[in-house]
C-alpha positions in Angstrom: 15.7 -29.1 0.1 16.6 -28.3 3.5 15.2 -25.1 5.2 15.7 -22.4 7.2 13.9 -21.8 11.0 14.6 -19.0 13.2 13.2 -17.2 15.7 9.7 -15.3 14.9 9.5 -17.1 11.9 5.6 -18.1 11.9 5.0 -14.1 12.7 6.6 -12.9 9.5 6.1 -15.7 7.3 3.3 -14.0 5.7 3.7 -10.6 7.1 4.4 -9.3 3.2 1.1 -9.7 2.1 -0.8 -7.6 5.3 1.8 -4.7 4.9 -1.0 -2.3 3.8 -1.0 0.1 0.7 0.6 3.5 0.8 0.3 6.0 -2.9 4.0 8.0 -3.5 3.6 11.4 -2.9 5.7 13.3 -4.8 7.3 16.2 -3.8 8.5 18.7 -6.7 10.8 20.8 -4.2 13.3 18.5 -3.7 12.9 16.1 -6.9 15.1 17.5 -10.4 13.5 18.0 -13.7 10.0 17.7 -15.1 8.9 14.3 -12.9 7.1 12.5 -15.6 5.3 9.7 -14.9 8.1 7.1 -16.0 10.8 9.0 -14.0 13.3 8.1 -12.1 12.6 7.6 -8.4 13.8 8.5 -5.2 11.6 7.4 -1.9 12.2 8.2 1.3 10.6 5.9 3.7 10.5 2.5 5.2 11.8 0.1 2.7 8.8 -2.6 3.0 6.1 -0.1 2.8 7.7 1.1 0.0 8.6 -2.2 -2.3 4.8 -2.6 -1.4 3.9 0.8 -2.8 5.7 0.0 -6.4 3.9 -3.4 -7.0 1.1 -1.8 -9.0 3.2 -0.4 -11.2 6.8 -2.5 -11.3 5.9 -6.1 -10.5 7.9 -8.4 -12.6 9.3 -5.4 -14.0 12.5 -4.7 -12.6 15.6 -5.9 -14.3 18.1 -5.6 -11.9 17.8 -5.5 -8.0 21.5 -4.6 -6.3 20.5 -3.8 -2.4 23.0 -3.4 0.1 21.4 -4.3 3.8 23.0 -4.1 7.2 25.8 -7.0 7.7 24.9 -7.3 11.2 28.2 -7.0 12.4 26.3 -6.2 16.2 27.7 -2.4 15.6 25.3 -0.7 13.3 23.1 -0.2 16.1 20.1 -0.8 13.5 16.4 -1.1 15.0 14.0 -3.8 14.0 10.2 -2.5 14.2 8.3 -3.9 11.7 4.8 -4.1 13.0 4.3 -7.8 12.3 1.0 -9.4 13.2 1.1 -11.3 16.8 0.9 -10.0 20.0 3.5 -11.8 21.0 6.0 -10.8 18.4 5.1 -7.2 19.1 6.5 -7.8 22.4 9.7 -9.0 21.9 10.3 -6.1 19.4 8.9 -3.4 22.1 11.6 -5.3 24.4 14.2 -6.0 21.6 13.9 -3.6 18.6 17.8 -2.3 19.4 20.1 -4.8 17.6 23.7 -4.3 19.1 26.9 -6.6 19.6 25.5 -8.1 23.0 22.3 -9.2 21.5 21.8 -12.6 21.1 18.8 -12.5 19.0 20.3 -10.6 16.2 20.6 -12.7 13.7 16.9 -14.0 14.7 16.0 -9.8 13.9 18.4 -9.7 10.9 16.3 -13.0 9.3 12.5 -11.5 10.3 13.9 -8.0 8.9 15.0 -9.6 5.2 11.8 -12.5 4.9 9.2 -10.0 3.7 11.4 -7.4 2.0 13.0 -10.5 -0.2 9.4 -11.6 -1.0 8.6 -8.2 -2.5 11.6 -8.2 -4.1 11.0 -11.5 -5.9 7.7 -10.2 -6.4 9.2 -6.8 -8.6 11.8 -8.9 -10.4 11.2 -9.3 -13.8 11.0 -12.7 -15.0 14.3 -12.7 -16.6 15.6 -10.6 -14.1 18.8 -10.8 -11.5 19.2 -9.6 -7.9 22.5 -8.9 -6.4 22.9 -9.0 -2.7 25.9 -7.7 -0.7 27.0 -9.1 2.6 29.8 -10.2 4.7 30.6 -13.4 6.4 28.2 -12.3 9.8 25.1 -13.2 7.9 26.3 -15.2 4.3 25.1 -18.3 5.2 21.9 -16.8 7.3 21.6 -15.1 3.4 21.9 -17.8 1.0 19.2 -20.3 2.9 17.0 -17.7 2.7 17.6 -16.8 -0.9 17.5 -20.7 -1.4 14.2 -20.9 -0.1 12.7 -17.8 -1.5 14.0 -17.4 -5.1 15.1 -21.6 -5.1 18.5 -23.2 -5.4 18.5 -23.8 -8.9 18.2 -20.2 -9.8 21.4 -19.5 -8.3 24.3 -17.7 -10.5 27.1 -17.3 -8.2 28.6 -15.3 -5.0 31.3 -12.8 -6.0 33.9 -12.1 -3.9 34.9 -8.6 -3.5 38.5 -8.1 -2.4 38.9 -4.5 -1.1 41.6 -3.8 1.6 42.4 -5.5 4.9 43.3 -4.7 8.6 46.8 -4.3 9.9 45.6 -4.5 13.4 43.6 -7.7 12.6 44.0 -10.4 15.9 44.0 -13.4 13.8 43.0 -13.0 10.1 43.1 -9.5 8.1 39.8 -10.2 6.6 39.5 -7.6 3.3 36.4 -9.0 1.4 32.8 -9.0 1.1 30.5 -10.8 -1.0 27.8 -10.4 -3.7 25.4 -12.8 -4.0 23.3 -13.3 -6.8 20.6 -15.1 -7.7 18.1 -15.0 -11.0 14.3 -15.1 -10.8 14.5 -17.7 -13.2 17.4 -19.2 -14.6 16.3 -21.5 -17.2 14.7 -18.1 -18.9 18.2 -16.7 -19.2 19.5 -19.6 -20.4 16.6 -19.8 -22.8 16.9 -16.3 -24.1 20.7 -17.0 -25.1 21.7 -14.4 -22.0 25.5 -14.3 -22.5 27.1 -11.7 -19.2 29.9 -9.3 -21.1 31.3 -6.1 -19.1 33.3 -3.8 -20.8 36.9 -4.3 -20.1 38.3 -2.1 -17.6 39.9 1.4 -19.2 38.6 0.7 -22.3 36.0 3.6 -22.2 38.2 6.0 -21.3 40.4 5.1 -24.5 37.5 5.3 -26.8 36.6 8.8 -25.2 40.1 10.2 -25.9 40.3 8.4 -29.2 37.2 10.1 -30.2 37.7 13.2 -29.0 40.9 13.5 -30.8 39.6 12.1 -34.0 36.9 15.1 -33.7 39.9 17.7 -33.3 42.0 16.7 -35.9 39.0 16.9 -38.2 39.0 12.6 -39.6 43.4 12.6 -39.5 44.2 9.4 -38.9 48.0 10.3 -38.1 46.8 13.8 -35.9 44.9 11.4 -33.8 46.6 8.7 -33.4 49.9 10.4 -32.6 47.4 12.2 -29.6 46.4 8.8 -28.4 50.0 7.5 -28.2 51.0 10.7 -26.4 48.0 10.1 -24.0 49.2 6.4 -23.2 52.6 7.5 -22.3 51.6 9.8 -19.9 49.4 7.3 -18.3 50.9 5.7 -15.1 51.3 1.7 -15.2 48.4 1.1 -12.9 46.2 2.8 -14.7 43.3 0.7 -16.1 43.8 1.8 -19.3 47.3 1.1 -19.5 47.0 -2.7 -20.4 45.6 -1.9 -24.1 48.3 0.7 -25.2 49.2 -1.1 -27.7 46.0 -0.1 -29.4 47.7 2.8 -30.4 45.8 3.9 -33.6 42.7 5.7 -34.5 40.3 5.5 -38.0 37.0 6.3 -38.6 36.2 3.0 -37.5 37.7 3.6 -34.3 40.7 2.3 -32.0 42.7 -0.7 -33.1 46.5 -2.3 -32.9 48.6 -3.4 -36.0 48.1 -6.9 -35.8 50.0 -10.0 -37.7 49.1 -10.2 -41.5 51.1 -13.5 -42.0 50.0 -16.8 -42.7 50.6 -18.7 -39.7 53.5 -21.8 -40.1 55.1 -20.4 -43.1 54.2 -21.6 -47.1 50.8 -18.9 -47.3 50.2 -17.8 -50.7 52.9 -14.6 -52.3 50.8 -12.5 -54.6 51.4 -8.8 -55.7 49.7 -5.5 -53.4 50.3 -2.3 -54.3 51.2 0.3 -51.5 48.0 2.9 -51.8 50.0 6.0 -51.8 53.6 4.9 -53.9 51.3 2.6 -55.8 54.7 -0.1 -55.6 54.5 -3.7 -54.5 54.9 -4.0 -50.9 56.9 -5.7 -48.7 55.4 -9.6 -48.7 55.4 -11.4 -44.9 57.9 -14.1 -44.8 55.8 -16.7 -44.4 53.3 -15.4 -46.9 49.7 -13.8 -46.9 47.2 -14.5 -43.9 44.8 -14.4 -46.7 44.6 -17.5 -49.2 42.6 -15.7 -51.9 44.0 -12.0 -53.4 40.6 -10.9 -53.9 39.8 -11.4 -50.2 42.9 -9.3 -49.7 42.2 -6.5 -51.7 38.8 -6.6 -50.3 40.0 -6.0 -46.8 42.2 -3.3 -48.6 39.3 -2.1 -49.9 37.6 -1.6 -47.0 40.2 0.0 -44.7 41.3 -2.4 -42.8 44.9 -2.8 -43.6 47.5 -0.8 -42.1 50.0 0.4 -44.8 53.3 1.7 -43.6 54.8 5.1 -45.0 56.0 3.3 -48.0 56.2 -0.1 -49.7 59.2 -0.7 -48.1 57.4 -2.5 -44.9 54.9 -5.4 -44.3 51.5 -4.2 -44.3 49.7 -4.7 -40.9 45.7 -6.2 -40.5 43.6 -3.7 -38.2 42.3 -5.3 -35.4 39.9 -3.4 -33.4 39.2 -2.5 -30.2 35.5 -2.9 -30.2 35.5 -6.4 -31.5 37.4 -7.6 -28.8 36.5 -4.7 -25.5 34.1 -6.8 -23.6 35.1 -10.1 -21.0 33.0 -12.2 -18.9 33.0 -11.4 -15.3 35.3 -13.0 -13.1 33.9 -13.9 -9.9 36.4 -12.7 -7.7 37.3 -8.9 -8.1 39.5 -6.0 -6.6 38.7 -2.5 -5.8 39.8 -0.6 -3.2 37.2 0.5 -0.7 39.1 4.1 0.3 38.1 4.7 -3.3 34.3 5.2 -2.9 34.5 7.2 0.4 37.2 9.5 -1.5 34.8 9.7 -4.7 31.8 10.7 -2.4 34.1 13.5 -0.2 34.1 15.1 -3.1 31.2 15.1 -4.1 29.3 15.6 -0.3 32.7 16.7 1.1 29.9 18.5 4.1 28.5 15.0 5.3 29.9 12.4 6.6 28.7 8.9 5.3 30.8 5.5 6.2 31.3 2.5 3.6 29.9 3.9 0.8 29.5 1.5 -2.1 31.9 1.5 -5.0 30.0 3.4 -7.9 32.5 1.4 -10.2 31.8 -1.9 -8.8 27.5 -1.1 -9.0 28.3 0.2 -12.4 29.8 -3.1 -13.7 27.3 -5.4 -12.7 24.7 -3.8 -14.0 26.4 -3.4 -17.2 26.1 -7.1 -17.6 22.8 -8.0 -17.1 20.7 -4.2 -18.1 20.2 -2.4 -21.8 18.3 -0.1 -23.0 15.4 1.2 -20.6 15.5 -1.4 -17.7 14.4 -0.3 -14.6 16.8 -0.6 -11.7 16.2 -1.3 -7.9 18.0 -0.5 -4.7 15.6 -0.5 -1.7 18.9 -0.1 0.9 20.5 3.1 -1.3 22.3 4.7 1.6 24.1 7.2 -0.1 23.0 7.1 -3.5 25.6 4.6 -5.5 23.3 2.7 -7.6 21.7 6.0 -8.5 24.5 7.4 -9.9 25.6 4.0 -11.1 22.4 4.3 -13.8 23.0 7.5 -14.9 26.8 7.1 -15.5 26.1 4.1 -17.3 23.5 5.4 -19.3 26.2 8.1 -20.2 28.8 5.2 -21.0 26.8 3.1 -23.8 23.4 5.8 -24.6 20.9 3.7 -22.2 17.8 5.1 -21.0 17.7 2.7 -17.7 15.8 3.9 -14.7 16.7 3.7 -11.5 14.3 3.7 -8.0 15.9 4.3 -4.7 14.4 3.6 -1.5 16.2 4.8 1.9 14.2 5.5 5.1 16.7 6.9 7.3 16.5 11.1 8.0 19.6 11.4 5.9 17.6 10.3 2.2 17.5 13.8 1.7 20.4 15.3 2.5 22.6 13.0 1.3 21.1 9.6 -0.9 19.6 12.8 -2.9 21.7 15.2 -2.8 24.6 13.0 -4.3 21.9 12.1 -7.3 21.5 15.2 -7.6 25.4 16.9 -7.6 26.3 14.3 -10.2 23.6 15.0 -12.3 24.2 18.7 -12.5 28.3 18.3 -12.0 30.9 18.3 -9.3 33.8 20.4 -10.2 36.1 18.3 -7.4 35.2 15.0 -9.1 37.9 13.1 -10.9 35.6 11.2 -13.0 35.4 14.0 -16.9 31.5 12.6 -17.0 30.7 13.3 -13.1 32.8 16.7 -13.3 31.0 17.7 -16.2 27.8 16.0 -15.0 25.8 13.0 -15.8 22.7 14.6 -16.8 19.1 13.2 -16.4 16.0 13.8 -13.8 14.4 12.2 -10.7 11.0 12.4 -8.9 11.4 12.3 -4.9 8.2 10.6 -2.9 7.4 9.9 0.5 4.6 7.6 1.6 1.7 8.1 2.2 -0.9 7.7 5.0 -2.4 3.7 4.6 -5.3 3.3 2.0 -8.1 1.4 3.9 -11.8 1.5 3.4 -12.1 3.7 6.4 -10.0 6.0 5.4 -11.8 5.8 1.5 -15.5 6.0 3.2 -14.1 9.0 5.2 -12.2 10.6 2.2 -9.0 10.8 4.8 -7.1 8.9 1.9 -8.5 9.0 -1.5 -5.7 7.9 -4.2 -5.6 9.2 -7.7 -7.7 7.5 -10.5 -4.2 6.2 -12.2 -2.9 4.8 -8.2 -6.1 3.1 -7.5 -6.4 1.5 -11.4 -2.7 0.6 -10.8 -3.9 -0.8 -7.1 -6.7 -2.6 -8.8 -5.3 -4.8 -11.3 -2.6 -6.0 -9.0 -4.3 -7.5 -6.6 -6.9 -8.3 -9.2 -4.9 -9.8 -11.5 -1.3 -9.7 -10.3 -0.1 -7.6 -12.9 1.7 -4.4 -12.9 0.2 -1.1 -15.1 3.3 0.9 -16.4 3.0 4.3 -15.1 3.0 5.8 -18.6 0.1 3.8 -19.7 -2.8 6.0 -20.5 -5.8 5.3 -17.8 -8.7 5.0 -18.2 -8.2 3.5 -21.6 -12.0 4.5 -22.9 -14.8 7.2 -21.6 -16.2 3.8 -19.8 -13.6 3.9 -17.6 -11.9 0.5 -19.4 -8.6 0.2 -17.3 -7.2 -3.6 -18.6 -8.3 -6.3 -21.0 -7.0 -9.5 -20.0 -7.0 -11.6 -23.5 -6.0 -15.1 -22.2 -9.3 -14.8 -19.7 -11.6 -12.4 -21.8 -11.9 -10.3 -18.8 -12.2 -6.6 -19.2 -11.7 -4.4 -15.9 -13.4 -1.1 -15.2 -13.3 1.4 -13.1 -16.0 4.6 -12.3 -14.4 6.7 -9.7 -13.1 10.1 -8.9 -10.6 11.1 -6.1 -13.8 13.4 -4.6 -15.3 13.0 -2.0 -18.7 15.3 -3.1 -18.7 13.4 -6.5 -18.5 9.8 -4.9 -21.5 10.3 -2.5 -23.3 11.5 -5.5 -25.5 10.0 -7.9 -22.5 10.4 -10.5 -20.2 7.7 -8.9 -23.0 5.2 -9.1 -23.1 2.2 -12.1 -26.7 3.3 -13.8 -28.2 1.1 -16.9 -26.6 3.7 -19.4 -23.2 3.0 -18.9 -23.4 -1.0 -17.9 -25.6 -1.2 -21.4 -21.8 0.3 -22.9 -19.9 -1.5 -21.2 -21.9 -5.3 -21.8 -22.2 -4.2 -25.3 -18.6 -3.5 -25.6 -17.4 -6.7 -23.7 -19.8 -8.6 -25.5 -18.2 -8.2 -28.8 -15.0 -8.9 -27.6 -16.6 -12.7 -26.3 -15.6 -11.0 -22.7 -17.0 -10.5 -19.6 -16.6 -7.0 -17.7 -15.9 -6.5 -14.0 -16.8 -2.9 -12.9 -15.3 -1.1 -9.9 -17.7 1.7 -8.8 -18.5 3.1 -5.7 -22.4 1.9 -5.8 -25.4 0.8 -8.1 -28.6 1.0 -9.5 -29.1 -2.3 -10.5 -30.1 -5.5 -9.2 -27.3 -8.3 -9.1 -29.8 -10.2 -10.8 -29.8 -7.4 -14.1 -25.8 -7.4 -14.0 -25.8 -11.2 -14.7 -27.7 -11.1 -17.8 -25.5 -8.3 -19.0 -22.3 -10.5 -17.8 -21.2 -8.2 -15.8 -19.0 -8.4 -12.5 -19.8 -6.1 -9.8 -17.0 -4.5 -7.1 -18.0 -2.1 -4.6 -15.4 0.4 -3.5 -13.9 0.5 -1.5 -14.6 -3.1 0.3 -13.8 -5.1 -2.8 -10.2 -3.1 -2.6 -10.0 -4.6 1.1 -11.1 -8.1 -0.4 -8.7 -8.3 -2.9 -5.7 -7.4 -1.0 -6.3 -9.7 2.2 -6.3 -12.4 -0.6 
């Protein structure tokens, strides 16, 4: 497979893995709701320290990554200062971190800047997991060699094209699309878990909320509601979304549906007798006779409400077909939606900042619908001003999902505005257009920053000590590679028992406190008493034990016998991530 080489290449090929650690810090003043450990996230902070930061908890579990970088178009005026490792590279970014129009090493910046972050990335994605990717045409093919190379070809799913609006005042070519890219962690998993992409079509939510609202009114009338719904479509202008399905024009307690053809198709079906449920008279029969070739299959369907009768037997019955069985599509991969829209949605909603190119909460909304359920967790490490975040939530509100979202943005505006919208829209914005966003989405979200690097200097010193639940997290990722769900319950015994790996029988433990008194006291040390417990319970599991703890009383020699590991803190931290 052909690669990609560029510029500083060799200094950031395995700059990922030296990024150091850095614990979330929450901060309850500007975060919404009870911040439970499984809450939604906002971070403000440098995007690669960050994606760093979840690993313990989210690798391979995020569902759905949708990130949004700079399209280099040479006038963002974005800096490049990672602090990659080599002199030399250090250099060139002291001389060249300002990435304008005139700089011709900007894509060689743009490729350095997305290596590591995609790396993480891959690293977080859940194993049947998809990451969409949007860019324009300065950096598509700079893009898909390096997704190529770090998520391979074959786990490709397609580029979508994203027609908004063009230029008048174009020179040559009024250019009025962008792209998505997106590529799976692993295709073949999809493929083997019968994955099968259906979105919603487009304005059928917004029938099914008026449908149901005016079946709730009209306390269960069929007529009442459907007569609502039918007044509701003819106010509706023909652009409208919703338009397109007005001939599903009645309502049941099943829900929304059109009077659809009950004969049998090519003339010479089957004329039998049905009785009109309210004149209890033969009806009408189709002229080419009965769809159904059996009467008891009719009067089954009859039965169960699924016939539409007219007012009296002087009219062919109808067969209900329903919205619902026929409301979702497949996606198409070339799309329309007008770009003023999103800045116009987020006016209202931040109508005191001023935020260009917002993303399309619509557009977000859509691909996620395809490929999340349930409680996924969601990913946007370039949120800018929030989209994806609301995206969740409104989705979440469209079908009952319980997905989580984490944002990262490090620029001074994650406050004041990648928050701030999360926040309007979850409590309401009275300007919005949107019923759900007006009368508002609902829901919760932690907001972190990062902090200060974990090292063993800063450990010995006690400058940085991380909580028992961030260092157990820490642990068994760069012990194991695994990711600890932050509602999981640590330590899992009073021995300090933190993860049983079955397929190795390996148990992992870990004897600390985030004190500095307590761990440069006799209290922090591993003592015969509690490695007796902890051999004794590994042993009859047919496991070995590896113990984290600050110090010991034991010889190495005395730890064999008992089959035990031994990891001093906080140098075997240091070990295990330079690994």
């Amino acid at each position: 497979m052909p690669t990609i080489d560029f510029r500083g290449k060799r200094h950031i090929y395995a700059h990922h893995f030296a990024v150091p650690h850095r614990p979330l810090v929450p901060d309850l003043s500007k975060s919404v709701g009870d911040c439970p450990d499984d809450d939604n996230l906002i971070i403000r902070g440098d995007n690669l320290h960050a994606l760093k930061a979840l690993l313990p908890r989210y690798a391979d579990r995020v569902k759905c990554i949708y990130i949004d970088p700079p399209y280099n178009t040479g006038n963002e005026g974005w800096v490049y200062n990672d602090n990659v490792n080599g002199p030399l590279q250090r250099v060139w970014l002291e001389e060249n971190g300002l990435v304008d129009n005139e700089d011709l090493l900007r894509h060689d910046k743009w490729l350095c800047m997305m290596w590591p972050r995609l790396h993480l990335l891959k690293e977080l994605l859940a194993y049947d997991g998809v990451i969409f990717v949007s860019i324009d045409d300065n950096e598509f093919h700079h893009l898909r060699m390096l997704m190529d190379t770090i998520f391979g070809e074959r786990n490709f799913i397609a580029n979508f094209v994203w027609e908004g609006t063009g230029k008048n005042d174009a020179r040559f070519v009024s250019v009025g699309h962008d792209y998505v890219m997106c590529f799976a962690k692993d295709r073949e998993r999809l493929r083997l878990n019968g994955a099968r992409w259906r979105a919603l079509k487009q304005g059928v939510d917004e029938i099914n909320k008026v449908a149901g609202s005016a079946w709730q009114r009209h306390d269960g009338d069929s007529a009442a509601a459907s007569d609502e719904l039918q007044e509701w479509f003819g106010s509706l202008d023909k652009r409208h979304k919703s338009h397109a399905h007005r001939h599903y024009r009645w309502v049941d307690e099943r829900g929304v549906y059109f009077a659809g053809d009950i004969s049998w198709p090519g003339g010479g079906g089957p004329d039998y007798e049905i009785l009109h449920p309210v004149t209890d008279k033969p009806v009408k029969v189709p002229a080419t006779g009965w769809r159904f070739p059996d009467k008891a299959k009719m009067l089954d369907a009859v039965k169960e409400g699924r016939v539409h009768f007219g007012s009296d037997e002087s009219s062919v019955p109808n067969l209900k077909r329903y919205l619902a069985d026929t409301d979702s599509q497949v996606l198409a991969s070339v799309f329309y939606q007008d770009r003023r829209a999103a800045h116009k949605d987020l006016v209202r909603i931040l109508p005191e900042e001023s935020f260009e190119y917002p993303k399309d909460e619509r557009v977000i909304r859509r691909l996620l619908e395809v490929v999340t359920s349930g409680a996924d967790v969601v990913l946007d490490s370039f949120a800018g001003s929030g989209t994806t975040g609301q995206a969740v939530l409104a989705l979440n509100r469209q079908d009952g999902g319980n997905r989580k979202f984490i944002l990262v943005e490090g620029e001074d505006y994650a406050d004041a505005i990648t928050a701030e919208r999360v926040r309007r829209v979850i409590a309401g914005v009275p300007e919005a257009t949107d019923v759900d966003v007006r009368d508002g989405l609902g829901g919760s979200f932690t907001y972190c920053t990062l902090g200060e690097p974990v090292t063993s200097w800063a450990m010995l010193t006690g400058e940085t000590l991380p909580s028992y639940s961030a260092l157990a997290a820490w642990l068994m990722h760069t012990a194991t590679g695994r990711s600890t769900p932050s509602s999981a319950p640590l330590p899992l015994d009073d021995n300090g028992l933190i993860h049983r790996d079955e397929a190795r029988r390996r148990n992992y433990f870990l004897h600390y406190e985030p004190d500095m008194d307590w761990l440069e006291s006799r209290e922090s040390m591993l003592d015969i008493k509690r490695a007796l417990a902890i051999s004794n319970y590994s042993v009859k599991q047919g496991a070995e034990a590896v113990i984290f703890a600050a110090g010991k009383f034991m010889s190495q020699d005395d730890l064999v016998d008992l089959n035990i590991s031994f990891c001093q803190l906080p140098w075997a931290i240091r070990r295990e991530d330079q690994v």
